[in-house]
Backbone bond lengths (Angstrom), bond angles and torsions (degrees), N, CA, C in turn:
res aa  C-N    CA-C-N  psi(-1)  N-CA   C-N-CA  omega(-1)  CA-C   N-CA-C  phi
1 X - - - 1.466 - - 1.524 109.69 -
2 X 1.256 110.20 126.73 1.884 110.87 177.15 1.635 116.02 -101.35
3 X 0.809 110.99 88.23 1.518 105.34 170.93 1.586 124.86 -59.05
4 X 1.889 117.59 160.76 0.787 102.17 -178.43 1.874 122.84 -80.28
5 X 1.492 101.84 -145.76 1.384 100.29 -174.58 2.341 97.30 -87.84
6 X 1.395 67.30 -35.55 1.993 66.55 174.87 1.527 123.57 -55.41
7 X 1.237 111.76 -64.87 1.313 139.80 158.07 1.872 110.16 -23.77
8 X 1.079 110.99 -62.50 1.396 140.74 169.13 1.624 112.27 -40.72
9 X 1.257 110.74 -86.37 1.514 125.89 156.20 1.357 119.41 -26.62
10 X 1.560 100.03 -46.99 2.365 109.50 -175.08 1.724 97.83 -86.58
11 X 1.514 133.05 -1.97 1.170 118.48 -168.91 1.742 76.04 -109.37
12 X 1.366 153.92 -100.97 0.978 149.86 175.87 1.761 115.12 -39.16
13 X 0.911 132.91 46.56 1.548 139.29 134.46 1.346 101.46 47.95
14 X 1.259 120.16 49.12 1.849 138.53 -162.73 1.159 87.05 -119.14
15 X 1.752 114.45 160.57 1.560 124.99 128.01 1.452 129.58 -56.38
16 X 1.164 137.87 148.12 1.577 112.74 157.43 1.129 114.19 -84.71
17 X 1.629 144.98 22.37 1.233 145.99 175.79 1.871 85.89 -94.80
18 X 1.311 137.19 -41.64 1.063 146.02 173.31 1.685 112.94 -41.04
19 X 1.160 95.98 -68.99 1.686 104.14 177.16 1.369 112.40 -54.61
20 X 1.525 138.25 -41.46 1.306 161.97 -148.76 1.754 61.23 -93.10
21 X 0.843 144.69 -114.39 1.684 144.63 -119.40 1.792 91.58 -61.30
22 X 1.430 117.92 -72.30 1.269 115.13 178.86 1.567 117.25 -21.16
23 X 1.536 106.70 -56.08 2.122 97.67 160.57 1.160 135.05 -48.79
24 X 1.666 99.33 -37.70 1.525 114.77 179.88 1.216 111.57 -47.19
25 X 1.583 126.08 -52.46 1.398 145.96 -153.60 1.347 100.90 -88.78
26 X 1.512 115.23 -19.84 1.834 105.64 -158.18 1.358 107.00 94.06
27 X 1.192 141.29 -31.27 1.244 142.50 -148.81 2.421 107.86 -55.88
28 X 1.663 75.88 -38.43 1.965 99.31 -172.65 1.240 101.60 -162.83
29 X 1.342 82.53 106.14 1.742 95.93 176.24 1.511 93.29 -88.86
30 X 1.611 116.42 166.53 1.142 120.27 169.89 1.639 114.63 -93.08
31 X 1.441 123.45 173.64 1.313 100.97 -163.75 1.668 107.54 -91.29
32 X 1.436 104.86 -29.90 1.598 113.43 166.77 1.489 112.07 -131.93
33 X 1.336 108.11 -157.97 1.105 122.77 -167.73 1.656 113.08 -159.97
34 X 1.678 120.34 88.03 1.310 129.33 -155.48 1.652 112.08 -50.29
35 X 1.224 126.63 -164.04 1.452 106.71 169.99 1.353 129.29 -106.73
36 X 1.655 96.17 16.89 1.564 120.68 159.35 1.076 144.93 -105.38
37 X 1.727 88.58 17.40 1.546 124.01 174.01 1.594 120.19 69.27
38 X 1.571 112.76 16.57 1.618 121.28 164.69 1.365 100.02 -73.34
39 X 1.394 90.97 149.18 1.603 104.11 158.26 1.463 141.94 -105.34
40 X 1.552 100.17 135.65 1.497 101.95 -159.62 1.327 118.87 -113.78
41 X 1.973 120.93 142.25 1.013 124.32 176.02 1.584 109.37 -133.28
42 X 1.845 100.37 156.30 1.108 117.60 -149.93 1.445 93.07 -129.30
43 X 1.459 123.33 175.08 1.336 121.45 -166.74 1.709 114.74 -57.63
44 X 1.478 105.06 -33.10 1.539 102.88 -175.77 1.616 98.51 -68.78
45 X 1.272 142.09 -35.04 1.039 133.21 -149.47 1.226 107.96 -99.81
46 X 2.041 126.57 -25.51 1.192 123.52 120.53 1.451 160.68 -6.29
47 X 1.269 73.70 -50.61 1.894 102.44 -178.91 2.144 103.71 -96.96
48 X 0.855 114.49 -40.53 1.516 99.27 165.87 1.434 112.04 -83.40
49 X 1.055 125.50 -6.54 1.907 119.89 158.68 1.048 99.82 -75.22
50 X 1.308 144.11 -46.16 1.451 120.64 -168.71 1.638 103.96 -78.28
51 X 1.601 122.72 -21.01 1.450 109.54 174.73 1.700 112.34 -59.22
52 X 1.770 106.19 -34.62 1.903 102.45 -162.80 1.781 92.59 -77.80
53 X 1.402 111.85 -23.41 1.626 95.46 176.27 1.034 123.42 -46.47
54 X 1.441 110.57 -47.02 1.899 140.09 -179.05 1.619 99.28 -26.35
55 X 1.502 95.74 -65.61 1.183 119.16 -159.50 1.497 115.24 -67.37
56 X 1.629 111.76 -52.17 1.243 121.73 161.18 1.710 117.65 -32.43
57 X 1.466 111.12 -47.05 1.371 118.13 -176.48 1.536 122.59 -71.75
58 X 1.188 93.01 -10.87 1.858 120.90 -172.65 1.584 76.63 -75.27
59 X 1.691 119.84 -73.24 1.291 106.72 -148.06 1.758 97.74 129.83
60 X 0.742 124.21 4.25 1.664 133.92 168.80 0.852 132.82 -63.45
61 X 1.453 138.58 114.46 1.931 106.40 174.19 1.441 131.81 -90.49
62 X 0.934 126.85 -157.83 1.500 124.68 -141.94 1.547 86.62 -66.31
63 X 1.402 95.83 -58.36 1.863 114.40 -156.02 1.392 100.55 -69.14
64 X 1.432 120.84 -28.46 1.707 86.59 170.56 1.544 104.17 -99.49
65 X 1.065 151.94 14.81 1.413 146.92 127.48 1.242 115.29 -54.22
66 X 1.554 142.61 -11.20 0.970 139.34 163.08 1.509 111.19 -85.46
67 X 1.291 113.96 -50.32 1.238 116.22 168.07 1.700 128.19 -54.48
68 X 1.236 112.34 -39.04 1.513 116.39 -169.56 1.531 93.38 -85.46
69 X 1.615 136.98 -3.28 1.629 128.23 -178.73 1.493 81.50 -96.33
70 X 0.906 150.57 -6.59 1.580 140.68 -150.09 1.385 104.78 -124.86
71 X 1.525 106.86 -10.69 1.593 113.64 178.78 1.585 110.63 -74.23
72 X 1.307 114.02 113.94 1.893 114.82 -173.98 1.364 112.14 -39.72
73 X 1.615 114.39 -49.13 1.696 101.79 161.77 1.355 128.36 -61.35
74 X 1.201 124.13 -5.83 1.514 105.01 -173.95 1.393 120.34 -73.96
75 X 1.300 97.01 145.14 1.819 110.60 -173.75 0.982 134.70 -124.91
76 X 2.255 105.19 98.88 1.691 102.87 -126.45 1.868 82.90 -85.44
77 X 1.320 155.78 -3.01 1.210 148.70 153.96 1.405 95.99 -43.83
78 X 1.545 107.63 -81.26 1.884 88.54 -172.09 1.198 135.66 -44.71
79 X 1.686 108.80 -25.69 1.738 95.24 170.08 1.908 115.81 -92.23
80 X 1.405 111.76 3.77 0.759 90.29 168.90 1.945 128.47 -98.50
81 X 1.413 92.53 0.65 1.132 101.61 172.48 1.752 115.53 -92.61
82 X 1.160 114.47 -20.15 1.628 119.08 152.70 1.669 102.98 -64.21
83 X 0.879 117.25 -41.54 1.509 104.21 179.09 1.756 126.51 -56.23
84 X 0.916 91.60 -23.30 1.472 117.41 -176.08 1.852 111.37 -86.41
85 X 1.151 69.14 -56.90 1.811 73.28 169.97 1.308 123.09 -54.24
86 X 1.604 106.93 -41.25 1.531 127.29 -160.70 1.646 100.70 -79.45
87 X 1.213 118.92 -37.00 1.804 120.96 157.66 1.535 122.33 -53.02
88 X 1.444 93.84 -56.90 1.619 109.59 177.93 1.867 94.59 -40.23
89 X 1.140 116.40 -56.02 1.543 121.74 -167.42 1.391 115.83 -86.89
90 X 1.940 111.12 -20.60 1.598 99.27 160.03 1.692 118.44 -79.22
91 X 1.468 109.01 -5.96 1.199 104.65 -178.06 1.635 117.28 -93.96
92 X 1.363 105.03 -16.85 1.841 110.44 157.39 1.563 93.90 -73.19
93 X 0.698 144.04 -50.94 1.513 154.60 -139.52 1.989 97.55 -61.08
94 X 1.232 95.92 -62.13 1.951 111.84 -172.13 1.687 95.20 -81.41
95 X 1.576 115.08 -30.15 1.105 105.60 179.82 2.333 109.81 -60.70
96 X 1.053 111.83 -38.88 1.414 115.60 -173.54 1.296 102.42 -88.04
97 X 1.557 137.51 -25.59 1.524 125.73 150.18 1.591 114.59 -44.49
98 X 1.065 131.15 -42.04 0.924 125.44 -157.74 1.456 105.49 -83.23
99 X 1.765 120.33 -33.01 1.386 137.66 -153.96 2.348 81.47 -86.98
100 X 1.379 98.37 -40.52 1.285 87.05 -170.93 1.934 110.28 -78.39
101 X 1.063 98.17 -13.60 1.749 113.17 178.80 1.787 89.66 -65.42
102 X 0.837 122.52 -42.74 1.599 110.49 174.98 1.503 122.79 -77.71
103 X 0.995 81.79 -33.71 1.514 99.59 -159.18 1.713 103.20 -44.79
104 X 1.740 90.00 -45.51 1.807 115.11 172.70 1.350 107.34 -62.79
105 X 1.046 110.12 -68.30 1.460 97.69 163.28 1.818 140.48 -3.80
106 X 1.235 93.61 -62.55 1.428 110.77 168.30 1.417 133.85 -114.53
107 X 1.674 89.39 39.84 1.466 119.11 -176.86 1.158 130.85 51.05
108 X 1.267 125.32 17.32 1.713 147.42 -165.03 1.033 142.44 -88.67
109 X 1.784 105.08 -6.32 1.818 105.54 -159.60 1.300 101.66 -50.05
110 X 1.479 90.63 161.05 1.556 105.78 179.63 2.065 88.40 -132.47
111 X 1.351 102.68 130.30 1.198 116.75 -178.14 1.368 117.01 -56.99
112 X 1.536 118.60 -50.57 1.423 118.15 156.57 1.035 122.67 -9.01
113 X 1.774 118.31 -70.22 1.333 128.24 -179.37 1.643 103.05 -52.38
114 X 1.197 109.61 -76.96 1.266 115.96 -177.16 1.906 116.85 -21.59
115 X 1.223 95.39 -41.65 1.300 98.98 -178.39 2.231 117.26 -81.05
116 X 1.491 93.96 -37.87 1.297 87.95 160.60 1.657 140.22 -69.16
117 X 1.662 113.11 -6.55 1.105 110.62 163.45 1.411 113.39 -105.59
118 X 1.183 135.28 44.33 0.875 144.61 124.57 1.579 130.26 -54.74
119 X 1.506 104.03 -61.45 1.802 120.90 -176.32 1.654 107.80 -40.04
120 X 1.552 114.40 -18.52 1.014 115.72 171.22 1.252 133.31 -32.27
121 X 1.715 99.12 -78.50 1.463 137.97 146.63 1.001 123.51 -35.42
122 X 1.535 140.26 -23.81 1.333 163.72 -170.91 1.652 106.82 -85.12
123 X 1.061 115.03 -43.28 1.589 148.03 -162.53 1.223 96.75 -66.87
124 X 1.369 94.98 -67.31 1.790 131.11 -158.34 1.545 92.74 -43.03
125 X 1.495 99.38 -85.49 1.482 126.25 165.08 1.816 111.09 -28.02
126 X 0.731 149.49 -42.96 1.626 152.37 157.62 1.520 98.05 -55.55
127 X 1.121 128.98 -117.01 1.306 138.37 160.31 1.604 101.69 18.18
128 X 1.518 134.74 -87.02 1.254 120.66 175.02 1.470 125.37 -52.81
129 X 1.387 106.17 -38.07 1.805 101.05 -179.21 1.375 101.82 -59.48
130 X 1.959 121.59 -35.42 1.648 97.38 -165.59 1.506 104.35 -82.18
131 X 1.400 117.55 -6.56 1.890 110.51 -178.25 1.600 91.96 -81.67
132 X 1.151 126.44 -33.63 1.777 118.46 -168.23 1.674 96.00 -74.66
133 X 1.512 129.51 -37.44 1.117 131.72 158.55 1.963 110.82 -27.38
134 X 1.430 98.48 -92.85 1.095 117.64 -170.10 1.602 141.82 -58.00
135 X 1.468 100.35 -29.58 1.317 122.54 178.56 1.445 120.77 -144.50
136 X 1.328 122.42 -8.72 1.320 136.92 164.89 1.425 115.87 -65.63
137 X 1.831 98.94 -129.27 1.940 110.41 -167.80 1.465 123.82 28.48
138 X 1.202 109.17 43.55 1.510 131.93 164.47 1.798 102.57 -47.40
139 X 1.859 111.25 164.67 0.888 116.57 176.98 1.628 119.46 -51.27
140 X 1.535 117.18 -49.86 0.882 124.92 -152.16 2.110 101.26 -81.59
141 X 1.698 99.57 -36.61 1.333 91.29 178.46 1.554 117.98 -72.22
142 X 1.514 117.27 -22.77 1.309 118.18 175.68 1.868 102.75 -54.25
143 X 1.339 106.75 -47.55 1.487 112.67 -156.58 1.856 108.12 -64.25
144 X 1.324 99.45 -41.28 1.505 121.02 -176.96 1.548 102.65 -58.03
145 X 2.242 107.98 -52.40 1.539 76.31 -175.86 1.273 131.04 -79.53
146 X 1.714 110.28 -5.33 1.552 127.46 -179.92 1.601 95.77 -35.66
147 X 1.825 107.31 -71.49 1.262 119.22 -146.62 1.621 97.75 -63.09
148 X 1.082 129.09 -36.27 1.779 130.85 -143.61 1.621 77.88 -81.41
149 X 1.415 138.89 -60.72 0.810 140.42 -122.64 1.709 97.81 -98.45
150 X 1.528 105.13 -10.23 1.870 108.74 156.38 1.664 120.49 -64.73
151 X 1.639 102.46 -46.15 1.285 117.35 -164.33 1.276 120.26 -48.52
152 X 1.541 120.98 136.34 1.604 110.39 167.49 1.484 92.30 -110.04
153 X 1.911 97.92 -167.26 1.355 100.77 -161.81 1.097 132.72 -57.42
154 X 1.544 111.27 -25.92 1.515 135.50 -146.64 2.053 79.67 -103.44
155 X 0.768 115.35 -18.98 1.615 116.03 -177.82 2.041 99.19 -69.38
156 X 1.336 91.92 -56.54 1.544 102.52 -170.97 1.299 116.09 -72.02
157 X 1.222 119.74 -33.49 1.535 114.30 169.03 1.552 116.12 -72.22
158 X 1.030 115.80 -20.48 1.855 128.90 173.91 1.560 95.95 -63.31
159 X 1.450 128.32 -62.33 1.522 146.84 141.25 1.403 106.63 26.51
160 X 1.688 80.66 -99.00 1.239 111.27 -179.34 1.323 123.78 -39.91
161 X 1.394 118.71 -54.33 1.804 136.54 -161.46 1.546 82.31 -76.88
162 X 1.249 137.80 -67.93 1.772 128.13 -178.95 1.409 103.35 -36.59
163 X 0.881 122.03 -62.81 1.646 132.41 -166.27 1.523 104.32 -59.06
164 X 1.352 128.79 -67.86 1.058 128.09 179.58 1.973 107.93 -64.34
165 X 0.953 132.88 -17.88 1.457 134.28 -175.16 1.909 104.89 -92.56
166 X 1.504 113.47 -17.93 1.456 125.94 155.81 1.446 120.97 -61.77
167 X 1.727 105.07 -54.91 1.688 97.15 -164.97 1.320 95.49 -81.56
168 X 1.656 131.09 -7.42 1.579 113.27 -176.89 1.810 106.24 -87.29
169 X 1.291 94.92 -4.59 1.562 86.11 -179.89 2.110 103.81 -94.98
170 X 1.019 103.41 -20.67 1.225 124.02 156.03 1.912 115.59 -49.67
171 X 0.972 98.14 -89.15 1.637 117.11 170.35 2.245 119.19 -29.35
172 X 1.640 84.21 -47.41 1.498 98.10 -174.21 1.871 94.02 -92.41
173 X 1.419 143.65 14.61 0.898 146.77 175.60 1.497 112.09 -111.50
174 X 1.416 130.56 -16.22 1.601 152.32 -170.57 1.914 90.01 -44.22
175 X 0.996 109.99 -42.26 1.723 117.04 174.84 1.627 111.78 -37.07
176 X 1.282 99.40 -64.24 1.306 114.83 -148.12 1.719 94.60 -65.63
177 X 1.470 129.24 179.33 1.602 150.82 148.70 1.461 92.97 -60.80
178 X 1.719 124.23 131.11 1.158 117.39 174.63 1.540 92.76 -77.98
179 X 0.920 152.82 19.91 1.639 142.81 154.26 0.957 122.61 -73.10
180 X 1.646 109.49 -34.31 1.536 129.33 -178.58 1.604 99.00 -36.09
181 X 1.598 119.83 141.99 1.253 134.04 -161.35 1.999 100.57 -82.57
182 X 1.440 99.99 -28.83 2.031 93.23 -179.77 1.877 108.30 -73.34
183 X 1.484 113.25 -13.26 1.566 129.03 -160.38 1.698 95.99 -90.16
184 X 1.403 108.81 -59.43 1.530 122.32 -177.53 1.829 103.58 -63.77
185 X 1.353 117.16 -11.62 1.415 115.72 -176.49 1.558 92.84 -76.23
186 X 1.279 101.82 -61.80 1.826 123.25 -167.73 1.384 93.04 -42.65
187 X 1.447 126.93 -58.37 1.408 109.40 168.86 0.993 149.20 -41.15
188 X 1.146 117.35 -30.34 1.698 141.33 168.50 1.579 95.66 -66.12
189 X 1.469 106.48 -53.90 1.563 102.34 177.00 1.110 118.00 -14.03
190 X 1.044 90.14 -87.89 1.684 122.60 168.28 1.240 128.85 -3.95
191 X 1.665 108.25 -86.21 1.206 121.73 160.20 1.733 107.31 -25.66
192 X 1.671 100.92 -86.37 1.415 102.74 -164.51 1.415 121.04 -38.13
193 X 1.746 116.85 -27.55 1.712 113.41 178.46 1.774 107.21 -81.06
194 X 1.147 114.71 -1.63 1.369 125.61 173.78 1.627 118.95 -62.59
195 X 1.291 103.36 -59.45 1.981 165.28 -110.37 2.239 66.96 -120.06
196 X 1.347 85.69 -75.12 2.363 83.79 -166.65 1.403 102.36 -60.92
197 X 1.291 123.63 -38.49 1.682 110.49 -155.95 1.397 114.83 -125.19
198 X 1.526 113.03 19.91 1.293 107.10 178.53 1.708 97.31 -149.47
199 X 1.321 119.06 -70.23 1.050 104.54 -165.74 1.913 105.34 -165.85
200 X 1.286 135.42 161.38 1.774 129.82 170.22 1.499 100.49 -36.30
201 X 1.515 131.06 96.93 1.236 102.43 143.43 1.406 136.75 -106.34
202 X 1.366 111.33 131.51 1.671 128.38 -154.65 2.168 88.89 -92.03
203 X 1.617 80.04 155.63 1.750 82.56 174.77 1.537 99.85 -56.62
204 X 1.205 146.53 -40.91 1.394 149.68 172.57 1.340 104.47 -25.07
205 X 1.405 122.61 -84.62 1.252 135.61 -158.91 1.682 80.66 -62.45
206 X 1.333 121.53 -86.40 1.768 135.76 -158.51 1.903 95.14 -26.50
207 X 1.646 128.13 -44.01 0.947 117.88 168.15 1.535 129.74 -50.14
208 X 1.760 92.65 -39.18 1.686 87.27 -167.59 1.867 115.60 -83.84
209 X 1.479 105.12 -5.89 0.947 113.76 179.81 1.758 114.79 -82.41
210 X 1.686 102.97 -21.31 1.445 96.97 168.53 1.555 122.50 -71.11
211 X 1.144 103.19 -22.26 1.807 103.68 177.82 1.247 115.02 -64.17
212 X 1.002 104.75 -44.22 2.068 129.91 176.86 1.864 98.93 -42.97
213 X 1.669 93.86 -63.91 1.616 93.10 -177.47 1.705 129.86 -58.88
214 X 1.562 95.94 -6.47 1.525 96.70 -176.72 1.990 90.24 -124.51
215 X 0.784 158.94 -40.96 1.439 155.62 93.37 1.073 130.16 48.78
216 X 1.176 108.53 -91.75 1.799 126.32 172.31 1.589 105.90 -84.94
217 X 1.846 116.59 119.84 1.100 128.39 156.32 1.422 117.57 -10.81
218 X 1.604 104.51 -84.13 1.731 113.32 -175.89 0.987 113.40 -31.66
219 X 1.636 127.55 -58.69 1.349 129.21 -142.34 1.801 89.09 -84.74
220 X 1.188 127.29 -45.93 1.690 125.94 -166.48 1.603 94.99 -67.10
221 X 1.401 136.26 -17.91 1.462 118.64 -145.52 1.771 69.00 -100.09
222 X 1.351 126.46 -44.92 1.301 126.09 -157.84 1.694 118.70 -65.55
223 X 1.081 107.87 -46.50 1.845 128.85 158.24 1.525 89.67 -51.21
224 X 1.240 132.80 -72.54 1.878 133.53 -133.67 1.372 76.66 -74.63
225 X 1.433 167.49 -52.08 1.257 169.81 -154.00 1.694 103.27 -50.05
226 X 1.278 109.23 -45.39 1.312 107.23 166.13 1.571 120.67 -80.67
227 X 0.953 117.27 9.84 1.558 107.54 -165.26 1.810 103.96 155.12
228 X 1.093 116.38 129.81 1.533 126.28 -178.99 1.860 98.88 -68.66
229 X 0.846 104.84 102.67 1.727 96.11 171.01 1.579 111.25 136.20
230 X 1.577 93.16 -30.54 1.531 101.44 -148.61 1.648 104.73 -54.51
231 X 1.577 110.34 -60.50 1.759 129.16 167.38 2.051 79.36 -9.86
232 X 1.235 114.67 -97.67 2.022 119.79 -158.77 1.188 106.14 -43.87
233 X 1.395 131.18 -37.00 1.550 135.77 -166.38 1.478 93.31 -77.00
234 X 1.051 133.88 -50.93 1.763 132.06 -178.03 1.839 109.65 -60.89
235 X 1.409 87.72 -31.55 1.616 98.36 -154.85 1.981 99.33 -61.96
236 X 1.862 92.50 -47.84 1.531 91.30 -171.93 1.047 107.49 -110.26
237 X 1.300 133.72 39.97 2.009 141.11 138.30 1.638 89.68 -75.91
238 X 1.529 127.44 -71.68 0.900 110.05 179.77 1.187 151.48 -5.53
239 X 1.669 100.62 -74.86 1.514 123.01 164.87 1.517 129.75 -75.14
240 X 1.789 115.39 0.48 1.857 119.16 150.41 1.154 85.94 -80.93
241 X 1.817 146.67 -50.64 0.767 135.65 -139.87 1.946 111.04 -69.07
242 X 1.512 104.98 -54.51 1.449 107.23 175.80 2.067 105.11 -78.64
243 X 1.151 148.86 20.55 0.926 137.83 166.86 1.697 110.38 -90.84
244 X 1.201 105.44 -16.76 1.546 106.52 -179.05 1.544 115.31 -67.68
């Protein structure tokens, strides 16, 4: 049975502007294409979306999730059976937030708890180090840990203050047309503070990282901190920005 792209998107908890880019890139092609020109997926094409979720949940971006499925060893059974696991344990996981959401409530934590929702995070962190192990250390992650792993403190707080002095020029820009020519600069920003302290970033990667920012929780709650919006306003300067 092939479902559509809607269908698709509401069974994996996606956008369909998401899937539409994932084709764009190669990342998931669909398996056809009806004769009303929707796009259609079928269990295989199913079944490797739930592998890039895996990955997504790791904390990965697009391009080295593209890269590490493309690695001749990779072994999309084993990640999809870490995937499984990794629910099994996000679903204890919200289950003891919630037990500790009371717990506060009635003034009670008990540290125990506190400490078991942690293992979560613990998991997480295992799980990606053994895929960056096994099928990862891509160009860009080799390059990233080169640089991080020069830095001293006074390096990272310099980091930081660039980084954070970007998304506020970002944030205080939410006004403008992200086409607007001072918005598409900030993008370049971007890139280039990427490009010094982490690793090449190509419109490729800089694309796949905009989905992430509107996409992945962390990254939107972390952008929206400066400004309600900002996470979407970055997301699609970005993407006029790499279509040129």
């Amino acid at each position: 049975m092939k479902l559509t792209v809607k269908k698709t998107a509401a069974l994996a908890d996606i956008s369909i502007r998401t899937l539409h880019y994932y084709d764009e890139i190669g990342l998931l092609k669909p398996s056809d294409i009806s004769t009303s020109g929707y796009r259609l997926y079928d269990d295989e094409e199913i079944n490797r979306l739930m592998q890039i979720l895996f990955f997504k949940e790791l904390g990965f971006s697009l391009k080295d999730i593209s890269d590490m499925m493309s690695n001749p060893d990779y072994d999309k059974n084993e990640a999809l059976k870490k995937h499984k696991q990794l629910l099994i344990l996000k679903k204890e996981h919200i289950s003891r937030l919630i037990m500790l959401t009371e717990q506060a409530m009635e003034g009670k934590v008990m540290e125990k708890d506190a400490e078991k929702i942690q293992q979560y995070e613990k998991i997480k962190e295992q799980y990606a180090n053994e895929a960056k192990q096994k099928w990862g250390k891509t160009d860009a992650y080799n390059q990233s840990l080169k640089k991080h792993d020069s830095y001293n403190s006074q390096d990272k707080i310099k980091m930081m203050k660039e980084s954070e002095e970007i998304f506020k020029s970002f944030a205080q820009s939410r006004n403008l047309d992200p086409k607007d020519e001072k918005v598409q600069n900030l993008v370049k920003r971007w890139q280039d503070y990427i490009t010094k302290y982490s690793y090449d970033c190509t419109k490729q990667i800089l694309s796949s990282l905009a989905v992430m920012y509107t996409e992945d929780e962390r990254f939107k709650a972390n952008l929206d901190k400066y400004g309600e919006g900002t996470a979407k306003f970055m997301s699609e300067a970005i993407m006029i920005y790499c279509k040129d």
